[in-house]
PDB file of N, CA, C and O in Angstrom:
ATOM      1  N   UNK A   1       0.853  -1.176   0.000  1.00  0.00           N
ATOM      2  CA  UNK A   1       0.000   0.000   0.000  1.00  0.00           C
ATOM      3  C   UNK A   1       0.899   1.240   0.000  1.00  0.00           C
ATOM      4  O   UNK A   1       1.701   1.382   0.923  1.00  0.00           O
ATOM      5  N   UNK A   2       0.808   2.189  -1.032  1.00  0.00           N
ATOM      6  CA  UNK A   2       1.687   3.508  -1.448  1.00  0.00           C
ATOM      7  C   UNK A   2       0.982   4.393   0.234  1.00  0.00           C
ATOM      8  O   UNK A   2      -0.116   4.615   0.744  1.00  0.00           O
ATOM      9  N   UNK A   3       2.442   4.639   0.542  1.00  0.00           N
ATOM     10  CA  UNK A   3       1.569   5.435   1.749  1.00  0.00           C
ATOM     11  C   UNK A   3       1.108   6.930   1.741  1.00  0.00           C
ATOM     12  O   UNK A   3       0.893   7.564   2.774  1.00  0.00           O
ATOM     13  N   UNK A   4       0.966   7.476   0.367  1.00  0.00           N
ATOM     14  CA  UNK A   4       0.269   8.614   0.110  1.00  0.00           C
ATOM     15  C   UNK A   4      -1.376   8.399   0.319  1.00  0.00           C
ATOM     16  O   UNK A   4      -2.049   9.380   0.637  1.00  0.00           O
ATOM     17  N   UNK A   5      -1.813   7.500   0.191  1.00  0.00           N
ATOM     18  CA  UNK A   5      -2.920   7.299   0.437  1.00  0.00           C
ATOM     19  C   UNK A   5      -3.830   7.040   2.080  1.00  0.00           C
ATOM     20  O   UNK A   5      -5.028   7.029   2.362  1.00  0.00           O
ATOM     21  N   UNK A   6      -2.775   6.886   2.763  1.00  0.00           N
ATOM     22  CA  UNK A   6      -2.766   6.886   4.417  1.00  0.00           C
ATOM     23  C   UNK A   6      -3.443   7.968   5.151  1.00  0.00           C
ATOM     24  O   UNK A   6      -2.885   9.037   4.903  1.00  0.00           O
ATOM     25  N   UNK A   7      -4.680   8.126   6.162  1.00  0.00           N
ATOM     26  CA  UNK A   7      -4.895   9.219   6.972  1.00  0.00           C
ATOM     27  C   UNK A   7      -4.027   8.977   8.286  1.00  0.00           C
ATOM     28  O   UNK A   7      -3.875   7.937   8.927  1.00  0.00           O
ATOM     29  N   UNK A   8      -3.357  10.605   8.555  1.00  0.00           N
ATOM     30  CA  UNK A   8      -2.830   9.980   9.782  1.00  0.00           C
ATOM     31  C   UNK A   8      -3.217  11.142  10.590  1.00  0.00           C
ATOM     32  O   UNK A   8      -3.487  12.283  10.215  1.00  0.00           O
ATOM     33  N   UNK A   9      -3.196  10.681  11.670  1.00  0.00           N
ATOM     34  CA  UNK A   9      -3.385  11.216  13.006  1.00  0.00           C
ATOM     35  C   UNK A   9      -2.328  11.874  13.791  1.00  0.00           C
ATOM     36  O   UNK A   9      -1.622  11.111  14.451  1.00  0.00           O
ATOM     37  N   UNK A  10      -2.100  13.010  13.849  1.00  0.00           N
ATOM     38  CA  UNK A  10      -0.851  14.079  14.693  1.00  0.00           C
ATOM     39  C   UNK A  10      -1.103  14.349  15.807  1.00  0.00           C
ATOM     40  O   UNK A  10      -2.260  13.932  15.873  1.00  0.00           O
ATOM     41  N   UNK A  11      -0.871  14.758  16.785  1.00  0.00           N
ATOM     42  CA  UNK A  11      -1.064  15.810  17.757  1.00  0.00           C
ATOM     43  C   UNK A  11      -0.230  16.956  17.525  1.00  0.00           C
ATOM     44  O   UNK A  11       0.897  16.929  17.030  1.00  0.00           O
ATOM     45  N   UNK A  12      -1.108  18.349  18.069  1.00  0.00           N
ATOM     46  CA  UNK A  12      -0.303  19.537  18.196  1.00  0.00           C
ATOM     47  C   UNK A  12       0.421  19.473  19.407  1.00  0.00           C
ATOM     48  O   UNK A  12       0.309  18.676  20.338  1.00  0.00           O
ATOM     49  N   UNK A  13       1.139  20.378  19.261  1.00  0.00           N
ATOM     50  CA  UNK A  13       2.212  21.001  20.096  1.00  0.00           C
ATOM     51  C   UNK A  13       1.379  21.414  21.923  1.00  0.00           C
ATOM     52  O   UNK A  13       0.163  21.582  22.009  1.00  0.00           O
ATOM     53  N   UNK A  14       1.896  21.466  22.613  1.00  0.00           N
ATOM     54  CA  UNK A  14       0.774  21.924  23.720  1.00  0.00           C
ATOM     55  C   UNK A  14       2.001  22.538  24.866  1.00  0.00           C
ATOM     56  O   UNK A  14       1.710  22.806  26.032  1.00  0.00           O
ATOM     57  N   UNK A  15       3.451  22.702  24.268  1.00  0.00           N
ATOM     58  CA  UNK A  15       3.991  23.699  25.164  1.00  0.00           C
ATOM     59  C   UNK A  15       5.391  24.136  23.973  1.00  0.00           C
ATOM     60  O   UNK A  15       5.991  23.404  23.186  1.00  0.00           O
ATOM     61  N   UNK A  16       5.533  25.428  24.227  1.00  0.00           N
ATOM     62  CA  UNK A  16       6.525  25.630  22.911  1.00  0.00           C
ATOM     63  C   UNK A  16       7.855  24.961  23.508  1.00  0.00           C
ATOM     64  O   UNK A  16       8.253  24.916  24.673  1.00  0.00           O
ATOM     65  N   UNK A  17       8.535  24.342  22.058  1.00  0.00           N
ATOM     66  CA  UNK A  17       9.853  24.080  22.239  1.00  0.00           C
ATOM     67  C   UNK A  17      11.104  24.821  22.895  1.00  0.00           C
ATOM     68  O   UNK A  17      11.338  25.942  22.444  1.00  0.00           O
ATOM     69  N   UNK A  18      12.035  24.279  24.021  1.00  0.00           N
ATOM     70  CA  UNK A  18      12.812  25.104  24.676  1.00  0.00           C
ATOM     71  C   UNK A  18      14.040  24.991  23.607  1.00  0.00           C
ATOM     72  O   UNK A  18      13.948  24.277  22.609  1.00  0.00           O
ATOM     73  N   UNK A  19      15.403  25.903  23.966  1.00  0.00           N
ATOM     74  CA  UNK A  19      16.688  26.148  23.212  1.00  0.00           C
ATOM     75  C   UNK A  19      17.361  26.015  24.604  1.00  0.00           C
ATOM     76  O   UNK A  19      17.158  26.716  25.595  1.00  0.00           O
ATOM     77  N   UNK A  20      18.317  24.822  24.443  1.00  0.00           N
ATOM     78  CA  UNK A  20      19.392  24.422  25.329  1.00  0.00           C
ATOM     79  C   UNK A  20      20.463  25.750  25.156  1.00  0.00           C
ATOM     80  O   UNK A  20      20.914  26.137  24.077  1.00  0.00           O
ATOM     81  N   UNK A  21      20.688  26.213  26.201  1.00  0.00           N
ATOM     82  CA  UNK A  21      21.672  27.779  26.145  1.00  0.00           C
ATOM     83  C   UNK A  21      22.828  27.304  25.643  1.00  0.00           C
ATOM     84  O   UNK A  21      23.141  28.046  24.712  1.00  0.00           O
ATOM     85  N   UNK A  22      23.898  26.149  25.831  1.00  0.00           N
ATOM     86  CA  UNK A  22      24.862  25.342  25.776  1.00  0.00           C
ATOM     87  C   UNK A  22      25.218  25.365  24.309  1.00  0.00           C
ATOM     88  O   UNK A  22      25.949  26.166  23.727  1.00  0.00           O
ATOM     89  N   UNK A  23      24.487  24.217  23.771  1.00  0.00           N
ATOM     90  CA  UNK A  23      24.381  24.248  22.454  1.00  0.00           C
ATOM     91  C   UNK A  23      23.786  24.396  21.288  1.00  0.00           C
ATOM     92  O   UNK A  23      24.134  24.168  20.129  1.00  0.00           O
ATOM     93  N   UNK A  24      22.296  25.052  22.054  1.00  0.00           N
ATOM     94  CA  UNK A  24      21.894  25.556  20.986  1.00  0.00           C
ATOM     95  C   UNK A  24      20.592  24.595  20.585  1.00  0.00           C
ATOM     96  O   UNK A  24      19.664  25.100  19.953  1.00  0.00           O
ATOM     97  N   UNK A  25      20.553  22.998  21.028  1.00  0.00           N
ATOM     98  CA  UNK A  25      19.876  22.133  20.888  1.00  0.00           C
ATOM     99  C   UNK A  25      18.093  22.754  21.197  1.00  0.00           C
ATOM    100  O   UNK A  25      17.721  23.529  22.078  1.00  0.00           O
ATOM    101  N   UNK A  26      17.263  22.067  20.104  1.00  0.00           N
ATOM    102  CA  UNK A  26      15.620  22.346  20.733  1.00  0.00           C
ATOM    103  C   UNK A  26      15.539  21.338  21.290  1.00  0.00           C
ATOM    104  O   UNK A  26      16.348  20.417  21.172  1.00  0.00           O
ATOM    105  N   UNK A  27      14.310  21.335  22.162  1.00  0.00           N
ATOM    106  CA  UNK A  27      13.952  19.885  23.109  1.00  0.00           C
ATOM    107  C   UNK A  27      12.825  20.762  23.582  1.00  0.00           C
ATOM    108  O   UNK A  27      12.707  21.974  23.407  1.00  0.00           O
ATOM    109  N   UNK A  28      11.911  19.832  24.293  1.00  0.00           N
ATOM    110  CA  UNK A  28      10.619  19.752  24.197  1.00  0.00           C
ATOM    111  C   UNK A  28      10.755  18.694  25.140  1.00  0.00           C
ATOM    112  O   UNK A  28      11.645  17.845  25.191  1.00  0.00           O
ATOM    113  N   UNK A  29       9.186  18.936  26.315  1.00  0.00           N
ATOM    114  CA  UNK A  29       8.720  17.819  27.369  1.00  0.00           C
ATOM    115  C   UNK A  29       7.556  17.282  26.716  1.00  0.00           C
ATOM    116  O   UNK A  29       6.949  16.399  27.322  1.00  0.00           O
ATOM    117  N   UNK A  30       7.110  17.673  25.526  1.00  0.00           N
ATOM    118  CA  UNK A  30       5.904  17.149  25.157  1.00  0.00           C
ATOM    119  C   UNK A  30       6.419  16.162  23.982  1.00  0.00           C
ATOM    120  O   UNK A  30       7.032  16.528  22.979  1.00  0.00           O
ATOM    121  N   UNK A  31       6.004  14.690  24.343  1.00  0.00           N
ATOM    122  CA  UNK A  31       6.256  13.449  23.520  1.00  0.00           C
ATOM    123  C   UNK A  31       5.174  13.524  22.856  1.00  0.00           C
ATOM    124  O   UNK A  31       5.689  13.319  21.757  1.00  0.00           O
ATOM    125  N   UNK A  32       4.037  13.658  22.616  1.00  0.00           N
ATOM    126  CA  UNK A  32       3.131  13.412  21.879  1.00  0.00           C
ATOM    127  C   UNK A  32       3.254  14.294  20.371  1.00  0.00           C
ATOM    128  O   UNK A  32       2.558  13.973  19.408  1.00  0.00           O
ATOM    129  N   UNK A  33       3.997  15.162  20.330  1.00  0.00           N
ATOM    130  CA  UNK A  33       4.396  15.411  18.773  1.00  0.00           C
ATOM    131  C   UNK A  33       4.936  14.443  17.825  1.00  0.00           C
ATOM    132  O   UNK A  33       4.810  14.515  16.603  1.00  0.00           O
ATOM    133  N   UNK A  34       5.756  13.219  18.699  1.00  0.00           N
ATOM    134  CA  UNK A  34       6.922  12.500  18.003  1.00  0.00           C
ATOM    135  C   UNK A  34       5.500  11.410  17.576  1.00  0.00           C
ATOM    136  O   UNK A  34       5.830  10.661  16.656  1.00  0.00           O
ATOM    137  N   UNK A  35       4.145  11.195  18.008  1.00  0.00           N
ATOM    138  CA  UNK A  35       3.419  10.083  17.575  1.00  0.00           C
ATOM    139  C   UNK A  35       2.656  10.440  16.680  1.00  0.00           C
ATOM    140  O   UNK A  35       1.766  11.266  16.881  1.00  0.00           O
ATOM    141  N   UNK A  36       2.924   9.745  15.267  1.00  0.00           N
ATOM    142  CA  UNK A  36       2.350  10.120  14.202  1.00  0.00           C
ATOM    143  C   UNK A  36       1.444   8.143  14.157  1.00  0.00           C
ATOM    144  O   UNK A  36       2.191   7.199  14.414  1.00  0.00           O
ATOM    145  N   UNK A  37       0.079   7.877  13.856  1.00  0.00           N
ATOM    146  CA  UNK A  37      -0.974   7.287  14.133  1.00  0.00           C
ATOM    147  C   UNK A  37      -1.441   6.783  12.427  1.00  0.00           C
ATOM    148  O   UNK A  37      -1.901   7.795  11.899  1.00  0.00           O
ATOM    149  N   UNK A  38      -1.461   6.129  11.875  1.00  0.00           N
ATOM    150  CA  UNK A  38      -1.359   5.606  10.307  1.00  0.00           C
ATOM    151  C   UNK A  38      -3.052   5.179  10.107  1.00  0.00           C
ATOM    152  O   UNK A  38      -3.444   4.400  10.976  1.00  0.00           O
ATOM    153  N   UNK A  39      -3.962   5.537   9.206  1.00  0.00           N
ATOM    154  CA  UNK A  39      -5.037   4.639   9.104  1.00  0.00           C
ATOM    155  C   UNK A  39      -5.365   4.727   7.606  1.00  0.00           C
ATOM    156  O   UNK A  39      -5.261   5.621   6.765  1.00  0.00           O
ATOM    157  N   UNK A  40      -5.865   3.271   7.592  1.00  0.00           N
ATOM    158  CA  UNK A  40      -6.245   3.443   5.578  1.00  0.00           C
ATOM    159  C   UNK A  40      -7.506   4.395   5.401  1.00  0.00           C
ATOM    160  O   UNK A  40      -7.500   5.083   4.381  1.00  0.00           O
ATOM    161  N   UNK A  41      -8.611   4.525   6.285  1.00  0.00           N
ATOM    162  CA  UNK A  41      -9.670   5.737   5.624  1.00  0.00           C
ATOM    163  C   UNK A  41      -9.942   6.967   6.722  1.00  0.00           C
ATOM    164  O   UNK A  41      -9.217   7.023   7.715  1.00  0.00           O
ATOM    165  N   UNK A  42     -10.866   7.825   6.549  1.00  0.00           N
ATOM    166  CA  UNK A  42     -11.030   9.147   7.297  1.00  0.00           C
ATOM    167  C   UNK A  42     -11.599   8.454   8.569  1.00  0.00           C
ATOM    168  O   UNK A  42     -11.457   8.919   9.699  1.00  0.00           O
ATOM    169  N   UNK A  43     -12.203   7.395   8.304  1.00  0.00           N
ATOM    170  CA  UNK A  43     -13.536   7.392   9.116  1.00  0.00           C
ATOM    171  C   UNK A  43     -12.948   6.336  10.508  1.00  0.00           C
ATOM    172  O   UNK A  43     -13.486   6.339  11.615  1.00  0.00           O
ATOM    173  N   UNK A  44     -12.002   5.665  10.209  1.00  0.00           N
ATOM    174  CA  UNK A  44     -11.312   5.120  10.951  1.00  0.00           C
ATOM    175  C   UNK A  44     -10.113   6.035  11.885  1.00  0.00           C
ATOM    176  O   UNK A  44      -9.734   5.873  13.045  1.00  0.00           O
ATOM    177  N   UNK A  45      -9.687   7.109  10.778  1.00  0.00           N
ATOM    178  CA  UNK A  45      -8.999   7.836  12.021  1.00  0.00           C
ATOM    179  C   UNK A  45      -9.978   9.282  12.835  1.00  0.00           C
ATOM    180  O   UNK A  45      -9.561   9.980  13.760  1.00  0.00           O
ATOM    181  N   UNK A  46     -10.708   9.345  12.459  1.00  0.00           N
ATOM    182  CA  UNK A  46     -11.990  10.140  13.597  1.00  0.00           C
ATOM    183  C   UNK A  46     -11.997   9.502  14.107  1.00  0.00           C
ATOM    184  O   UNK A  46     -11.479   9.806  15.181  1.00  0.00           O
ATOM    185  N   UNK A  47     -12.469   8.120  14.045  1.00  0.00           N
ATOM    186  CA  UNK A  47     -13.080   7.158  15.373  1.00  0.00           C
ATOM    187  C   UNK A  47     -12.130   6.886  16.095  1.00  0.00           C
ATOM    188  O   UNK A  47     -12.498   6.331  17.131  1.00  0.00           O
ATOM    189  N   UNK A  48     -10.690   7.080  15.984  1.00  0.00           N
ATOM    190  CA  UNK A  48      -9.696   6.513  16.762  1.00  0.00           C
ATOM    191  C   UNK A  48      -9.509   7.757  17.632  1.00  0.00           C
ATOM    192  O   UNK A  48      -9.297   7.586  18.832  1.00  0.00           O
ATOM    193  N   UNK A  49      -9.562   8.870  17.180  1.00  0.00           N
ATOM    194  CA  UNK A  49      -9.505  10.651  17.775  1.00  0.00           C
ATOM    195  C   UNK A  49     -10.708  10.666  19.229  1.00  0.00           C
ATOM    196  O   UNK A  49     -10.606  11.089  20.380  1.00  0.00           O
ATOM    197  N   UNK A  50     -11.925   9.914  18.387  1.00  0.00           N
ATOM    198  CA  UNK A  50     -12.926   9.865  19.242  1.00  0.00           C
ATOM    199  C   UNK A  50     -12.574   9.595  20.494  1.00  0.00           C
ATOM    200  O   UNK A  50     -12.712  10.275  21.511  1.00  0.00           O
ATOM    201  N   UNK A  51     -11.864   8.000  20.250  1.00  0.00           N
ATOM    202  CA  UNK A  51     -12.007   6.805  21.177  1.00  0.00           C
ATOM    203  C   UNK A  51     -11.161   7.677  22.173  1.00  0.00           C
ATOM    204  O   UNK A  51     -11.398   7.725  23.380  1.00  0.00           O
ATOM    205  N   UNK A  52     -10.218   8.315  21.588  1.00  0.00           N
ATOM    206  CA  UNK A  52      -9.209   9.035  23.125  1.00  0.00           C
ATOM    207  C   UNK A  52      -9.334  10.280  23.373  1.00  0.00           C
ATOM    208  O   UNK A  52      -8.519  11.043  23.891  1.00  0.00           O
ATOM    209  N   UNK A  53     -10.457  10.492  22.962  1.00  0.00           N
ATOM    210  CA  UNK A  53     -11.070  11.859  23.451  1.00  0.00           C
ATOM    211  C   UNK A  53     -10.451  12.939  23.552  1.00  0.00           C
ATOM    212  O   UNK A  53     -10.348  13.687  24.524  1.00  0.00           O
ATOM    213  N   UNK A  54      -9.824  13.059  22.012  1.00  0.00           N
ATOM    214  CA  UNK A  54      -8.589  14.235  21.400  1.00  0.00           C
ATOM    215  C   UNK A  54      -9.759  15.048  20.400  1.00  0.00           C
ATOM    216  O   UNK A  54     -10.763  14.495  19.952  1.00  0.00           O
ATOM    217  N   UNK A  55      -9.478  16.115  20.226  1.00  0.00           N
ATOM    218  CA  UNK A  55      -9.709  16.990  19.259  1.00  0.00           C
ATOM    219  C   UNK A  55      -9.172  17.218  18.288  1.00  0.00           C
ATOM    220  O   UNK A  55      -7.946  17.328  18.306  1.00  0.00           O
ATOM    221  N   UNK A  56      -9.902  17.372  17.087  1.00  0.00           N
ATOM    222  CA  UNK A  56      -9.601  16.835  15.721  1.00  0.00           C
ATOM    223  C   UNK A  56     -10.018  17.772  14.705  1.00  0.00           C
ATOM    224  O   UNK A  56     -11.045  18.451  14.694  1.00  0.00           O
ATOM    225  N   UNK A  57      -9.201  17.727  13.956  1.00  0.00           N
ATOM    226  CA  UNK A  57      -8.925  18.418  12.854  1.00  0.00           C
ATOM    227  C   UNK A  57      -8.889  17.528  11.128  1.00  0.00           C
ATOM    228  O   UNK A  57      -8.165  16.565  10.875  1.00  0.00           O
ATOM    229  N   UNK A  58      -9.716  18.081  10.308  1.00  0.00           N
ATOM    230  CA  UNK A  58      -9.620  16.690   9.144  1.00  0.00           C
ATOM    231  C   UNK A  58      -9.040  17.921   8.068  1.00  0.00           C
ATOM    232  O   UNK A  58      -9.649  18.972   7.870  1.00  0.00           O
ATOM    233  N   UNK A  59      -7.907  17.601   7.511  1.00  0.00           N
ATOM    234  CA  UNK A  59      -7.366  18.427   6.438  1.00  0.00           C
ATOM    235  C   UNK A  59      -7.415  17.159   5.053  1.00  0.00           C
ATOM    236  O   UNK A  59      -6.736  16.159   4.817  1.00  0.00           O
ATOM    237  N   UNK A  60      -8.535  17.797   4.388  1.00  0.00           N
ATOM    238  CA  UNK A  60      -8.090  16.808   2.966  1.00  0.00           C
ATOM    239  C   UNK A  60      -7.312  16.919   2.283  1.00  0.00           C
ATOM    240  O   UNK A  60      -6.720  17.985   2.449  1.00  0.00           O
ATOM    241  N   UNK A  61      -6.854  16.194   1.331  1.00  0.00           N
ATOM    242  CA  UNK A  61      -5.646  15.921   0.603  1.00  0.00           C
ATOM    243  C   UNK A  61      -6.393  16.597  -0.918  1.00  0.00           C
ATOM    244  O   UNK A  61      -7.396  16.375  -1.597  1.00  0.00           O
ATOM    245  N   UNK A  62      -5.284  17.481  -0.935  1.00  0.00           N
ATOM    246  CA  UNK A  62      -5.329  18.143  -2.455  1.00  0.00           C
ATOM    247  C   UNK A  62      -4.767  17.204  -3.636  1.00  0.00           C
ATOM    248  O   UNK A  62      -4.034  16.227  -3.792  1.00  0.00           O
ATOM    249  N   UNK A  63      -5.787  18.355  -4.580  1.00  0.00           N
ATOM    250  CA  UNK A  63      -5.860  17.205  -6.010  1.00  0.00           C
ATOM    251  C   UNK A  63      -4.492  17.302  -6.498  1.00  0.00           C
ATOM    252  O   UNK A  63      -3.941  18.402  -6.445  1.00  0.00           O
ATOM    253  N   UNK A  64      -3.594  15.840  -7.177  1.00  0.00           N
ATOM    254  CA  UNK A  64      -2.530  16.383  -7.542  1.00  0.00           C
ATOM    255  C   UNK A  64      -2.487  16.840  -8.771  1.00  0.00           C
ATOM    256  O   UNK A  64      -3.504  16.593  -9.419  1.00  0.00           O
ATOM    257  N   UNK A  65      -1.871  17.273  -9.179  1.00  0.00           N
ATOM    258  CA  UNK A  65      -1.233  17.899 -10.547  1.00  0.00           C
ATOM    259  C   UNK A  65      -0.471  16.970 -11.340  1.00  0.00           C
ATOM    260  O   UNK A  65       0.454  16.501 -10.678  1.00  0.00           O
ATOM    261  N   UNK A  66      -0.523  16.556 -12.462  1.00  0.00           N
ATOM    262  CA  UNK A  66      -0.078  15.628 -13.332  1.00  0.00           C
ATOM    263  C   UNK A  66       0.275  16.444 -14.863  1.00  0.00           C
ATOM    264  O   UNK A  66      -0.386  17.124 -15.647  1.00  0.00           O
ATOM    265  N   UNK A  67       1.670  15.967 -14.791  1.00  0.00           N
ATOM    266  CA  UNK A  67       2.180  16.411 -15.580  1.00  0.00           C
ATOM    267  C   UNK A  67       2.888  15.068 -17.018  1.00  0.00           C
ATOM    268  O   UNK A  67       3.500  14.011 -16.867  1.00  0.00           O
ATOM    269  N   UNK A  68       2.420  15.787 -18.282  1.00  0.00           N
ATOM    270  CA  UNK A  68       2.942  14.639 -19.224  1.00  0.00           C
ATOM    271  C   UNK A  68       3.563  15.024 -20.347  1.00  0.00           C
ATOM    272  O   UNK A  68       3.297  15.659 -21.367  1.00  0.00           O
ATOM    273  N   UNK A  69       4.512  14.430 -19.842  1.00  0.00           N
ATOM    274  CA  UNK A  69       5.521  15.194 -21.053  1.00  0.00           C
ATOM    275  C   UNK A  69       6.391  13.445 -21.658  1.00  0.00           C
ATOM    276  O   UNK A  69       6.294  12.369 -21.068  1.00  0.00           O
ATOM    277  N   UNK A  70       7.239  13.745 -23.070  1.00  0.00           N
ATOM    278  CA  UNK A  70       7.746  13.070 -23.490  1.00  0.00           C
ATOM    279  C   UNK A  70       9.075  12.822 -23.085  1.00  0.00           C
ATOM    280  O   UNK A  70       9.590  13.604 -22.286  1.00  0.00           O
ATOM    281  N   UNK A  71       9.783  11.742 -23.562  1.00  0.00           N
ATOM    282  CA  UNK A  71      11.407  11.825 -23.418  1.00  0.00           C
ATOM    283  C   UNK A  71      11.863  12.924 -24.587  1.00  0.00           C
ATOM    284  O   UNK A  71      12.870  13.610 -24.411  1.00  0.00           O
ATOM    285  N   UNK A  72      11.247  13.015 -25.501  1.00  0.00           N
ATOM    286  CA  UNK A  72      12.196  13.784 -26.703  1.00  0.00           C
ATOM    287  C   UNK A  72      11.792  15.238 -26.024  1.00  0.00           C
ATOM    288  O   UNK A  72      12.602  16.122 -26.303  1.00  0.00           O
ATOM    289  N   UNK A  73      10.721  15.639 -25.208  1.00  0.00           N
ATOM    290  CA  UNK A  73      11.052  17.311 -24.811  1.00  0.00           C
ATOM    291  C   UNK A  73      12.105  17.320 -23.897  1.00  0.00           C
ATOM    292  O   UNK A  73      12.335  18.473 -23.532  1.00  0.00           O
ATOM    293  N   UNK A  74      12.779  16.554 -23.424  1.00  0.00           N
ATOM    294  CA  UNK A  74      13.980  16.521 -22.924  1.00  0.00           C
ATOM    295  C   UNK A  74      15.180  17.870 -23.601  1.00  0.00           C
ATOM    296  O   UNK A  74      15.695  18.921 -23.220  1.00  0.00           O
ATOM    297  N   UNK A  75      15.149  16.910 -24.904  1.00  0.00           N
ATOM    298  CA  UNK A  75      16.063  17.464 -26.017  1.00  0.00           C
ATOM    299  C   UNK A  75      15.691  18.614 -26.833  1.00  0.00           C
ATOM    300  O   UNK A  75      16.564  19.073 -27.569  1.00  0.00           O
ATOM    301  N   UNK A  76      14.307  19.260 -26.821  1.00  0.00           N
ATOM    302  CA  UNK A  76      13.386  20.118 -27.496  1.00  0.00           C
ATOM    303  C   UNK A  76      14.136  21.661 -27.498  1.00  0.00           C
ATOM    304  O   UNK A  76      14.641  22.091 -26.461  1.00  0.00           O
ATOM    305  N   UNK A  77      14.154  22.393 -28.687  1.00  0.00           N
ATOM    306  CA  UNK A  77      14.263  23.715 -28.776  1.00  0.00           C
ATOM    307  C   UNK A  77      14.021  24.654 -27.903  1.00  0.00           C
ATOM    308  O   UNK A  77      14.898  25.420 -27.503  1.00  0.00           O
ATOM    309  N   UNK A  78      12.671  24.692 -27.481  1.00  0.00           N
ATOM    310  CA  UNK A  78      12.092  25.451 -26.911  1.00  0.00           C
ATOM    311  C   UNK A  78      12.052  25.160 -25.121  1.00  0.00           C
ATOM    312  O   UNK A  78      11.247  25.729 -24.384  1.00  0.00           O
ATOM    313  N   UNK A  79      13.032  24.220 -24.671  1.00  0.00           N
ATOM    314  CA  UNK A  79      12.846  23.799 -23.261  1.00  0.00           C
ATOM    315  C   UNK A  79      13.505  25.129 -23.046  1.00  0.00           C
ATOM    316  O   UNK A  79      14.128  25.812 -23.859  1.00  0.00           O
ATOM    317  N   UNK A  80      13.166  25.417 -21.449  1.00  0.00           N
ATOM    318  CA  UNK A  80      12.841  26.375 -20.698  1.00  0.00           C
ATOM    319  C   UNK A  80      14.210  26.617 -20.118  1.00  0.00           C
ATOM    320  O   UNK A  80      14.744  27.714 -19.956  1.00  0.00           O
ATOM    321  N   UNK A  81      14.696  25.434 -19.832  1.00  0.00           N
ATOM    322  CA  UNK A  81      16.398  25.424 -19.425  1.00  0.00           C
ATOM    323  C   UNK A  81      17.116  24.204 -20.421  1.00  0.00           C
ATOM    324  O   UNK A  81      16.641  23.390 -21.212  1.00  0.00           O
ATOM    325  N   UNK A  82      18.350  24.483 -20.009  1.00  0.00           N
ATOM    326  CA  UNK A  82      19.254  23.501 -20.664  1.00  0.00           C
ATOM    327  C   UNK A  82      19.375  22.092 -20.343  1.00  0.00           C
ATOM    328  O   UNK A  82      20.340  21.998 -19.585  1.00  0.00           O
ATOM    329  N   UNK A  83      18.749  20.695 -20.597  1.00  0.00           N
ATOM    330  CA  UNK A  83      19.057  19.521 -20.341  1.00  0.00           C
ATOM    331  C   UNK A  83      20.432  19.048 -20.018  1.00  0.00           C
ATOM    332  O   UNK A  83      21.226  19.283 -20.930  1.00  0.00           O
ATOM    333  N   UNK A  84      20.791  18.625 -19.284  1.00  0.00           N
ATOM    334  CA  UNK A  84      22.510  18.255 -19.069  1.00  0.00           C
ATOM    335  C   UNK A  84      22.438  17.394 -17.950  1.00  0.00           C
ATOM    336  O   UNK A  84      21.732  17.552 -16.954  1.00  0.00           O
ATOM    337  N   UNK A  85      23.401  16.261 -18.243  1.00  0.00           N
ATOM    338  CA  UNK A  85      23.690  15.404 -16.897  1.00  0.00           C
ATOM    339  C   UNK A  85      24.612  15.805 -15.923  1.00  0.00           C
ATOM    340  O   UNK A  85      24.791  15.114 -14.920  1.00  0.00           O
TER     341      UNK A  85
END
């Protein structure tokens, strides 16, 4: 399964990231950013949001853009830049 097709489940942030004075390092007490939650449809990851009684946000996935071009516009007059390996 291509995992572009995956809904997943995030949590926000819920205290801003600190800067270690030392070196400079970010760090954070909040672990729940690092859990990203995988599901094959919408309706399965609401119900999972539900079940733990998180607040939820559904951002759909934009249409992609498809582009079709040949191998010979590679080599074409009119390309936009110069082809080169």
């Amino acid at each position: 399964m291509a995992q572009s097709h995956l809904w997943v489940l995030e949590f926000e942030r819920q205290s801003a990231p600190s800067i270690e004075p030392l070196m400079g390092y970010t760090s954070s007490d909040d672990t729940q950013t690092q859990v990203r939650m995988k599901f094959p449809t919408k309706e399965e990851a609401i119900a999972a949001a539900e079940r733990m009684g998180v607040a939820y946000r559904v951002a759909e996935p934009h249409e992609r853009k498809r582009f079709t071009i040949s191998y010979s516009d590679n080599f074409s007059r009119t390309r936009r830049q110069p082809w080169t390996h």
